[in-house]
KOLMARDO-139684 format. One record per residue: residue number from 1; residue in three letters; x negated, y, z negated of N, C-alpha, C in turn. Coordinates in steps of 0.02 Angstrom, whole numbers, plus 50000, padded with zeros to 5 digits. Example, Ala and Ser with C-alpha at 12.3 -4.5 7.8 and 13.67 -1.06 7.14 Angstrom:
PT/num/residu/n.east/n.north/n.up/ca.east/ca.north/ca.up/c.east/c.north/c.up
PT/1/ALA/49340/49716/49610/49385/49775/49610/49340/49835/49610
PT/2/SER/49358/49888/49646/49316/49947/49643/49355/50002/49606
REM end
This chain:
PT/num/residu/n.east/n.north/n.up/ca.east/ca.north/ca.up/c.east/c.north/c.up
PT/1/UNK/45548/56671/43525/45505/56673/43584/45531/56625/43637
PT/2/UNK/45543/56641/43671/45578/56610/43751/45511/56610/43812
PT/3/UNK/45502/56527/43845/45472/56512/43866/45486/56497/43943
PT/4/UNK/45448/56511/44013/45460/56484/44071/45453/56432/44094
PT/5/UNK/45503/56399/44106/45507/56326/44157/45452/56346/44223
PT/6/UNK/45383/56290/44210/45346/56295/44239/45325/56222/44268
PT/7/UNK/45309/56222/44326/45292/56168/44375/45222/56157/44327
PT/8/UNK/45205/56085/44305/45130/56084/44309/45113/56013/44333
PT/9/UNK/45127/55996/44353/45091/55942/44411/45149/55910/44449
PT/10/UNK/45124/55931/44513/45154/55879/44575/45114/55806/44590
PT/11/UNK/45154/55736/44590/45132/55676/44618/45172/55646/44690
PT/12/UNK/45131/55608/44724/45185/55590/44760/45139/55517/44757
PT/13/UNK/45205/55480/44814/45169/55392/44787/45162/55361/44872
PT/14/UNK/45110/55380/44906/45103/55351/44981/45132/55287/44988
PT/15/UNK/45106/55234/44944/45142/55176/44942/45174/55147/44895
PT/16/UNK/45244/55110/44879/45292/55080/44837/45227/55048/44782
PT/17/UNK/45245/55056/44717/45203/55039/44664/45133/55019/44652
PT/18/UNK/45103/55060/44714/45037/55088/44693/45016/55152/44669
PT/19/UNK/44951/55182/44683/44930/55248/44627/44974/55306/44663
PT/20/UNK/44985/55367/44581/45003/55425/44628/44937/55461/44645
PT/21/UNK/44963/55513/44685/44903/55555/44691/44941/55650/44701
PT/22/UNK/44888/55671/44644/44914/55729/44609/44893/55780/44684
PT/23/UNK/44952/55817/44681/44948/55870/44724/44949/55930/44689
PT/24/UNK/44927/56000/44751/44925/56073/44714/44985/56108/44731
PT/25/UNK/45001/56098/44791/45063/56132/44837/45096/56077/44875
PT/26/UNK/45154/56075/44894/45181/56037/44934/45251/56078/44963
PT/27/UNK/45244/56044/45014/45319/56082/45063/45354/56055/45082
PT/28/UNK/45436/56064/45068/45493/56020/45074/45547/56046/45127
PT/29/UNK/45543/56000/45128/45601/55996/45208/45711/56006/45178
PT/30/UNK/45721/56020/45186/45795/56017/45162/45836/55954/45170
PT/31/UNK/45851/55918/45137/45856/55845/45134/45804/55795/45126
PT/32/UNK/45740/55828/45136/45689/55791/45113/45650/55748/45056
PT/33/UNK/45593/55721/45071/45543/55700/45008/45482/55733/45027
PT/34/UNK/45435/55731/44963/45405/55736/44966/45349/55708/45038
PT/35/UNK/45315/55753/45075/45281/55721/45132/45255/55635/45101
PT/36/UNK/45254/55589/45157/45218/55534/45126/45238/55506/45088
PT/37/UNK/45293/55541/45019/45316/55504/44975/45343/55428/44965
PT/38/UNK/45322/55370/44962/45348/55292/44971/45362/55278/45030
PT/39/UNK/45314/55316/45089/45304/55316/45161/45336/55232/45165
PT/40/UNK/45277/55212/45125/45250/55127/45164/45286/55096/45082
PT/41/UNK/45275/55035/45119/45297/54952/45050/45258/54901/45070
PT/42/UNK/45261/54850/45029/45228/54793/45020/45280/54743/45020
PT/43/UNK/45306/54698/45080/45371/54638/45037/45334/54587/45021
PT/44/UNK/45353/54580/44977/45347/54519/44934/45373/54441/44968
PT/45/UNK/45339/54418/45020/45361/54379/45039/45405/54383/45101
PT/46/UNK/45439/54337/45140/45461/54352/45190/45526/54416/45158
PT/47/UNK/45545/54463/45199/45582/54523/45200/45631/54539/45243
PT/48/UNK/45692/54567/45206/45737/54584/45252/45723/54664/45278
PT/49/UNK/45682/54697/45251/45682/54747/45288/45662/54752/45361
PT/50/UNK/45706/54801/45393/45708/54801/45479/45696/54879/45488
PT/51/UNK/45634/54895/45497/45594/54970/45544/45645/54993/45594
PT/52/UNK/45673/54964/45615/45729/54980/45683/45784/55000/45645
PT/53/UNK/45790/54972/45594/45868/54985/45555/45854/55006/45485
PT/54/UNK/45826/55053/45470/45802/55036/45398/45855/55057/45360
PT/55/UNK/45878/55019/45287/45917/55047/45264/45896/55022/45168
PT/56/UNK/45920/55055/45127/45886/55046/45058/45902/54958/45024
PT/57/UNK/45825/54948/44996/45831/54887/44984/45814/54868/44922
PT/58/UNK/45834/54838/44863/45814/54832/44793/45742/54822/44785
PT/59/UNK/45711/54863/44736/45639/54835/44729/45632/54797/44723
PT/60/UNK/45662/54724/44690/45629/54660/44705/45614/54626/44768
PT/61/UNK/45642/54653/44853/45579/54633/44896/45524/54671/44894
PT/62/UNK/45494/54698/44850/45427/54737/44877/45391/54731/44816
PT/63/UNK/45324/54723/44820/45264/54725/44761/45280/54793/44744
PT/64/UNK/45303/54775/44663/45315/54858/44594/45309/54845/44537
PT/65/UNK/45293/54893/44508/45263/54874/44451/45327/54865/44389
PT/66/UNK/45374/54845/44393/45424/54825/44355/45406/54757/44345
PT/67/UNK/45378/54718/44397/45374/54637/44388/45294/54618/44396
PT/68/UNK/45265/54692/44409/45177/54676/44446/45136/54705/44426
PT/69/UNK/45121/54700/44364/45101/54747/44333/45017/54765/44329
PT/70/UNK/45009/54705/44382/44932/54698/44402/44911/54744/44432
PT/71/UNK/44957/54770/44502/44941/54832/44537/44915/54901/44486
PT/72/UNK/44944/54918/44430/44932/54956/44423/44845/54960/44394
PT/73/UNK/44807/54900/44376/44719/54900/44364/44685/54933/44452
PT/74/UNK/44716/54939/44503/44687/54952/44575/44716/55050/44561
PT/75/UNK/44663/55070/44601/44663/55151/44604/44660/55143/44683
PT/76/UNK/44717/55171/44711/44737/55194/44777/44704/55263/44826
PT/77/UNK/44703/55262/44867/44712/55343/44897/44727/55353/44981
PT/78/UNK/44761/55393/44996/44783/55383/45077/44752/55444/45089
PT/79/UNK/44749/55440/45167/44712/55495/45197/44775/55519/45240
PT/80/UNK/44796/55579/45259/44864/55598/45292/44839/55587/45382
PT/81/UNK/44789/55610/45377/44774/55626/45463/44734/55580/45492
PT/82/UNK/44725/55513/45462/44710/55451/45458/44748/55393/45441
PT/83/UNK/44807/55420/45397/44830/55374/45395/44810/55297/45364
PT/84/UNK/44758/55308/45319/44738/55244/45300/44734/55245/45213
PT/85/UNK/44735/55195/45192/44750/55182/45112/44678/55139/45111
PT/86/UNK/44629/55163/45054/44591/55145/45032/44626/55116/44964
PT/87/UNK/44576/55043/44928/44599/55003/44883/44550/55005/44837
PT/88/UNK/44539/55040/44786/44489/55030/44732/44494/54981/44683
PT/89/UNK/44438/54942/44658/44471/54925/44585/44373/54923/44537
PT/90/UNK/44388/54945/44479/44332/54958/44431/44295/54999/44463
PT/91/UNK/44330/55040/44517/44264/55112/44537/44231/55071/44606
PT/92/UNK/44258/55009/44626/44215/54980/44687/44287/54977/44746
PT/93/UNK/44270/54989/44817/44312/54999/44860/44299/54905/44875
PT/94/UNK/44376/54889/44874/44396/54818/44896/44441/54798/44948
PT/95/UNK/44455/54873/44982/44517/54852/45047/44528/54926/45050
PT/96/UNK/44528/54922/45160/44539/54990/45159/44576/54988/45227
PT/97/UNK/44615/55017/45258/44658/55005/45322/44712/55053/45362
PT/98/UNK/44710/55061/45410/44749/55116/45435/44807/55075/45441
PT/99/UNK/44841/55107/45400/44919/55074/45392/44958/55082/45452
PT/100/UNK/44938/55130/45511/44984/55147/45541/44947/55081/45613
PT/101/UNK/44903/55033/45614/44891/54982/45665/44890/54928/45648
PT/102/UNK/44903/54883/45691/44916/54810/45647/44853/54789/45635
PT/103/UNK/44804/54809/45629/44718/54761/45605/44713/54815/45559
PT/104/UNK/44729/54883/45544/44726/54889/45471/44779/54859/45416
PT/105/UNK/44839/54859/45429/44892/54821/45393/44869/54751/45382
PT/106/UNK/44832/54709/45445/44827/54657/45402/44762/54640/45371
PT/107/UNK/44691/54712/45358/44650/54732/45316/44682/54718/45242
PT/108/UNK/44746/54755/45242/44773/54760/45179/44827/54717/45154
PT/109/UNK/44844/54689/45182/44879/54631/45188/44836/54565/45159
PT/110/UNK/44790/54576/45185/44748/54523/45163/44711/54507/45072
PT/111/UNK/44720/54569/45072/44681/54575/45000/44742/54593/44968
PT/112/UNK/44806/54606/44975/44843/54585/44923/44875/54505/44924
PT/113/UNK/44883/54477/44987/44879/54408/44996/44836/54374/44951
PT/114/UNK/44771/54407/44924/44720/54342/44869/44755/54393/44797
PT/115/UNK/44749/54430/44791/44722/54497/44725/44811/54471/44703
PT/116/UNK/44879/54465/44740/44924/54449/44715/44953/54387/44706
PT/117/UNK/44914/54340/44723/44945/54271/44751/44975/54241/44711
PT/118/UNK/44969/54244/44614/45014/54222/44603/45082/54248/44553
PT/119/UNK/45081/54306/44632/45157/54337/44592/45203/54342/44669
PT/120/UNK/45172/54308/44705/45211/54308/44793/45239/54248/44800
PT/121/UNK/45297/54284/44841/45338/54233/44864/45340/54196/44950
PT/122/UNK/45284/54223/44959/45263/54213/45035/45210/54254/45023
PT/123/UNK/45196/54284/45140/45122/54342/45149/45147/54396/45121
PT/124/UNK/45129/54432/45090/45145/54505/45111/45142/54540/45165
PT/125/UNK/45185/54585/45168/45184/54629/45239/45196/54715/45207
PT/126/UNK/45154/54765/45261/45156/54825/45248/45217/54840/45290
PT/127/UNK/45280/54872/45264/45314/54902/45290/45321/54976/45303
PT/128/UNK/45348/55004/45346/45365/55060/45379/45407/55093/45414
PT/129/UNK/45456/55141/45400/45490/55165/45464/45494/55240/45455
PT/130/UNK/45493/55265/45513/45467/55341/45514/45518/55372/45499
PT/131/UNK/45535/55441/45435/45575/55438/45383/45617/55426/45337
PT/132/UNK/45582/55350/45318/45635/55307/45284/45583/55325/45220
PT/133/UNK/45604/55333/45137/45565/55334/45098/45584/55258/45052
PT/134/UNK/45551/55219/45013/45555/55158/44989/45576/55170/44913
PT/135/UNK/45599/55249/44909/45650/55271/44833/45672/55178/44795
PT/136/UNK/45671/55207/44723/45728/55153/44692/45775/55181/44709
PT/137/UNK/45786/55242/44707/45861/55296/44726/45893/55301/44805
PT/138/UNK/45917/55269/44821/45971/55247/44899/45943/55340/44929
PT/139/UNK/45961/55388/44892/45960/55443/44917/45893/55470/44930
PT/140/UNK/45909/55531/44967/45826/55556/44981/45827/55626/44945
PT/141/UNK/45759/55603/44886/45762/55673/44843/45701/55644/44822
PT/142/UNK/45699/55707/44747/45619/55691/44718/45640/55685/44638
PT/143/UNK/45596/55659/44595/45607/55665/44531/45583/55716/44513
PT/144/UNK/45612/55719/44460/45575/55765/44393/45572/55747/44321
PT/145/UNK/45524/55756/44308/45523/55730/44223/45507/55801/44184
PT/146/UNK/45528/55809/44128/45520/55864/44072/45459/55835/44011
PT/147/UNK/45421/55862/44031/45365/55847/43975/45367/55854/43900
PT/148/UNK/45426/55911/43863/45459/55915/43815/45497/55856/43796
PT/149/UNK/45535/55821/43856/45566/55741/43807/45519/55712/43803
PT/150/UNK/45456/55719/43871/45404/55649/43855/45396/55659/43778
PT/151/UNK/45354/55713/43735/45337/55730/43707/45378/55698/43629
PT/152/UNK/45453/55718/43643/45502/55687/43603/45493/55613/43607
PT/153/UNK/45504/55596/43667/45489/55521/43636/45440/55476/43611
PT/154/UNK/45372/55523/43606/45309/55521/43572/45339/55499/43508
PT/155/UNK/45340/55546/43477/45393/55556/43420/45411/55500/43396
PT/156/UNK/45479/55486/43423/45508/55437/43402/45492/55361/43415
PT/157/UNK/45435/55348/43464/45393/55294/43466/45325/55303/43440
PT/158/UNK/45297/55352/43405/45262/55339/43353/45174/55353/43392
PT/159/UNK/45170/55354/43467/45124/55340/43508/45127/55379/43562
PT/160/UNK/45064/55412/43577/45051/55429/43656/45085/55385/43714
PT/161/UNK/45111/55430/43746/45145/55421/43804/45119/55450/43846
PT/162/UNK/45077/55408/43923/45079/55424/43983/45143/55461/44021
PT/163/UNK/45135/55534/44048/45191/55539/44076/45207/55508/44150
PT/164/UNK/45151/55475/44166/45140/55438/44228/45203/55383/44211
PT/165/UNK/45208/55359/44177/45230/55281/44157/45319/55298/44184
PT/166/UNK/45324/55362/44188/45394/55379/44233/45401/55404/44302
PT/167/UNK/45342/55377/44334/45335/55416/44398/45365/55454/44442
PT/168/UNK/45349/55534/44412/45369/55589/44431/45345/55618/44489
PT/169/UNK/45401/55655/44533/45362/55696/44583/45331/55770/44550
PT/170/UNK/45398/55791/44495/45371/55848/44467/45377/55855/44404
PT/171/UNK/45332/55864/44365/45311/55885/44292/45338/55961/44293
PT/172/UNK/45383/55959/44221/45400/56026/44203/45373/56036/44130
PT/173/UNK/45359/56087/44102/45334/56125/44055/45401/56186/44036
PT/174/UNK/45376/56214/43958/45424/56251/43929/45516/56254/43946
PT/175/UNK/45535/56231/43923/45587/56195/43903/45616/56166/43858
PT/176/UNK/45653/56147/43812/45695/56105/43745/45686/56049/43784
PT/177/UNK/45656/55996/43748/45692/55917/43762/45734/55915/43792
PT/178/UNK/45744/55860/43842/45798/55825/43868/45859/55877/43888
PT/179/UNK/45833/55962/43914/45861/56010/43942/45892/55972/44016
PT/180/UNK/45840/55939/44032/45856/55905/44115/45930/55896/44110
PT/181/UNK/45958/55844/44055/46027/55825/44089/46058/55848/44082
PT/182/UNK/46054/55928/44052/46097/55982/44078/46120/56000/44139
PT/183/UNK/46078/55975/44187/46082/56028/44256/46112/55979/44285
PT/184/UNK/46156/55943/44266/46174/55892/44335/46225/55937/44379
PT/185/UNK/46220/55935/44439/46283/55971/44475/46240/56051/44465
PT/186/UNK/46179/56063/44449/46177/56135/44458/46118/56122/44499
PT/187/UNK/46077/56203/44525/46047/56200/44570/45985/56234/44522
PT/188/UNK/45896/56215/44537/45870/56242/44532/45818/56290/44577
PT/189/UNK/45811/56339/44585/45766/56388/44608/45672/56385/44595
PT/190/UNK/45647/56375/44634/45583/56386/44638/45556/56428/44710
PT/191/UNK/45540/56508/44695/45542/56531/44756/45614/56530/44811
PT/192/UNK/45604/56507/44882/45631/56497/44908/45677/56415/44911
PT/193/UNK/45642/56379/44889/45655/56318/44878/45717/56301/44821
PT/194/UNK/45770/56285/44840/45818/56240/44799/45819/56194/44789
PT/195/UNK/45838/56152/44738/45858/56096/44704/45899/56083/44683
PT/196/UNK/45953/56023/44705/46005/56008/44694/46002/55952/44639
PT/197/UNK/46009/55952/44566/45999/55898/44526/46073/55861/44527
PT/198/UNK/46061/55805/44543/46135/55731/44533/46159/55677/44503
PT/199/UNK/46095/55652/44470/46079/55596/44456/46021/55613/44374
PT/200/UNK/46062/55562/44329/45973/55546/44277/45948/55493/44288
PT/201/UNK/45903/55472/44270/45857/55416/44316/45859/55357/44253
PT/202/UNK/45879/55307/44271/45904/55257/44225/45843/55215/44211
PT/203/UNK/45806/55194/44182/45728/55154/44161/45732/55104/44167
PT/204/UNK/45674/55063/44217/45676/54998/44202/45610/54973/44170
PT/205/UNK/45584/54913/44170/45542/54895/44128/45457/54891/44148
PT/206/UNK/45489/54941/44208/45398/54968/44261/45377/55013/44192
PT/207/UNK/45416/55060/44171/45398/55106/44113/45349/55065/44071
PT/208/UNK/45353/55009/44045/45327/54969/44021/45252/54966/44023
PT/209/UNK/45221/54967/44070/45162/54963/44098/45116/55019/44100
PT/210/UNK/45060/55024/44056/45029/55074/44078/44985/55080/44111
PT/211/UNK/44992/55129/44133/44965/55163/44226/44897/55163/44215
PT/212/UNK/44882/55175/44178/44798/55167/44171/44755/55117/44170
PT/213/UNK/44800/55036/44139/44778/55002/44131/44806/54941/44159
PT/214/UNK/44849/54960/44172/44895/54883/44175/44927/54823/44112
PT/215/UNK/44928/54879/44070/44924/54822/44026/45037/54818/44005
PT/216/UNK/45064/54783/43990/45125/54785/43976/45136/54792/43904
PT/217/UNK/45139/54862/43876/45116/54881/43797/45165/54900/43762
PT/218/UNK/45223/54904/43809/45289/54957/43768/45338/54940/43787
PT/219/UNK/45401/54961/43748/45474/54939/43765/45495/55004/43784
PT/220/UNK/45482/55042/43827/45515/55088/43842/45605/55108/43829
PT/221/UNK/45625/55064/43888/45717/55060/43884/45751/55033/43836
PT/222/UNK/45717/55011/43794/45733/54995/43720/45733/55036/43666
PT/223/UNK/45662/55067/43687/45670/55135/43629/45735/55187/43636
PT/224/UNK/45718/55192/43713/45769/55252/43734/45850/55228/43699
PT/225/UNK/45869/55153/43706/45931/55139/43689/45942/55133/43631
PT/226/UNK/45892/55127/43589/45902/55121/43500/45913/55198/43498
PT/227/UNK/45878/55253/43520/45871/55297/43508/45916/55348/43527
PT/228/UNK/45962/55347/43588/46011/55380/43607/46057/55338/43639
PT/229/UNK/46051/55251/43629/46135/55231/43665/46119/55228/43745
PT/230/UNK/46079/55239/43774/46061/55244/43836/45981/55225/43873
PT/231/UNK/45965/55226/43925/45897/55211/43954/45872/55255/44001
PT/232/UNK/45918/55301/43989/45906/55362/44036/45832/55421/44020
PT/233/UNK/45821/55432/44071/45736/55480/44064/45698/55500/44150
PT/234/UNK/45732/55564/44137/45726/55602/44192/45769/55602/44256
PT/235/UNK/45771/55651/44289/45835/55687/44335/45797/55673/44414
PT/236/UNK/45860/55646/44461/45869/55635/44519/45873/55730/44560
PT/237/UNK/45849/55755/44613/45874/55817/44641/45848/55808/44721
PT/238/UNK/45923/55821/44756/45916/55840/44804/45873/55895/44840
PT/239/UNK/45839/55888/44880/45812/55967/44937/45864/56013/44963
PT/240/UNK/45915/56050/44941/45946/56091/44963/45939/56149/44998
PT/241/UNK/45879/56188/44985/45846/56215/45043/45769/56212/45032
PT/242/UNK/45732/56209/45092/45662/56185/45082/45625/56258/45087
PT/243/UNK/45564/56231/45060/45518/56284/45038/45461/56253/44999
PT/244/UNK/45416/56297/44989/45357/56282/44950/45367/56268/44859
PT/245/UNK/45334/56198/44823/45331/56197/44763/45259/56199/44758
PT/246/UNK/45212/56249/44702/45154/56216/44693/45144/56240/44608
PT/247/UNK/45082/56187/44578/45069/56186/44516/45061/56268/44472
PT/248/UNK/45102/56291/44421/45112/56343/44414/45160/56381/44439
PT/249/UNK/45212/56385/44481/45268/56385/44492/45335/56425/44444
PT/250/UNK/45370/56452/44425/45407/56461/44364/45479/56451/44405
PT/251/UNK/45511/56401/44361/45588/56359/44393/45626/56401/44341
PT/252/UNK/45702/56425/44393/45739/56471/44359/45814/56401/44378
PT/253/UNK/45869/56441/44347/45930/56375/44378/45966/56446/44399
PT/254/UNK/45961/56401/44484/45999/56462/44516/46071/56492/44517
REM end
């Protein structure tokens, strides 16, 4: 019995290592990200990033959950045609701000200024530049994770695995394990929409952290390296031609 590569959940991440927020449909631009995707950042202190010049900068200037693992107890949400990031934490709203004016930035600025203070290296500042995305990946693309390896590496770590804890733009279904790093250099088909896969996505110790809780519970890139020699888990893909992805979807390799 042979099964279809199926889309089942789209995320994207408004801001650098805060919440995702699950989408139904989304529409991609050819060279693109996801709309909104790591729009905005948080630096950690004074910052070399320059809005006028933006160019890719290691996550350690920006609040992520590789080193912050506090962010992840706060539940996020942005509004697109507002433009503003609401800040939840235990179900109560604690900071809310239109990112795109400077008295909402420093709304939010402010409450990670107390809520982070002692993991900063200075104020924080909300950064921005109009299509720059705040990727760990220099390039502009989206992830994908295969829910079949998550599943495998259930397995071999003995424990439920968040597939959040690899923050994916797209969740795939029916498939063999760790099929992804097959496709490097090939293209996938959804509809009209191509995908150029290039890259596997190398783990760092954000995996660590679970998204639900914040708590730092697992060795992720450790398992992966006892387990295959590597820390690799999940595929880098270019927008090669844009078009519509939405949940339910069936991905062919074109």
């Amino acid at each position: 019995m042979t099964t279809t590569p199926t889309i089942t959940a789209l995320y994207r991440y408004p801001v650098k290592g805060l919440s995702p927020e699950p989408l139904t449909a989304v529409t991609l631009e050819p060279g693109g990200v996801f709309p909104f995707d790591r729009a905005y950042a948080i630096e950690n202190g004074p910052g070399r990033f320059d809005p006028a010049a933006p160019r890719h900068l290691p996550k350690i200037h920006f609040l992520m959950l590789m080193r912050d693992e506090r962010l992840a107890t706060l539940s996020t949400g942005f509004d697109d045609e507002t433009t503003t990031l609401t800040v939840n934490r235990d179900g109560r709203q604690v900071a809310r701000g239109n990112l795109e004016t400077p008295i909402g930035r420093q709304l939010v600025e402010q409450f990670f200024a107390a809520y982070m203070k002692g993991s900063l290296r200075g104020a924080p500042k909300v950064v921005r530049s109009e299509g720059h995305s705040f990727s760990d990946m220099p390039a502009r693309c989206v992830h994908i994770v295969n829910l079949a390896s998550v599943r495998d590496l259930e397995r071999i770590a003995g424990r439920r695995i968040d597939p959040l804890r690899f923050r994916p733009n797209v969740m795939l279904d029916g498939l063999p394990a760790w099929e992804e790093f097959r496709w490097l250099d090939k293209a996938l088909a959804v509809g009209d929409t191509r995908l150029s896969v290039f890259h596997r996505t190398k783990r760092c110790d954000a995996t660590n952290v679970d998204p639900a809780n914040g708590a730092r519970d697992m060795a992720i890139p450790a398992i992966l390296q006892r387990a295959f020699g590597h820390s690799d888990f999940g595929v880098y893909a270019k927008v090669a031609q844009g078009g519509q992805l939405a949940v339910g979807d069936a991905l062919t390799i074109a």
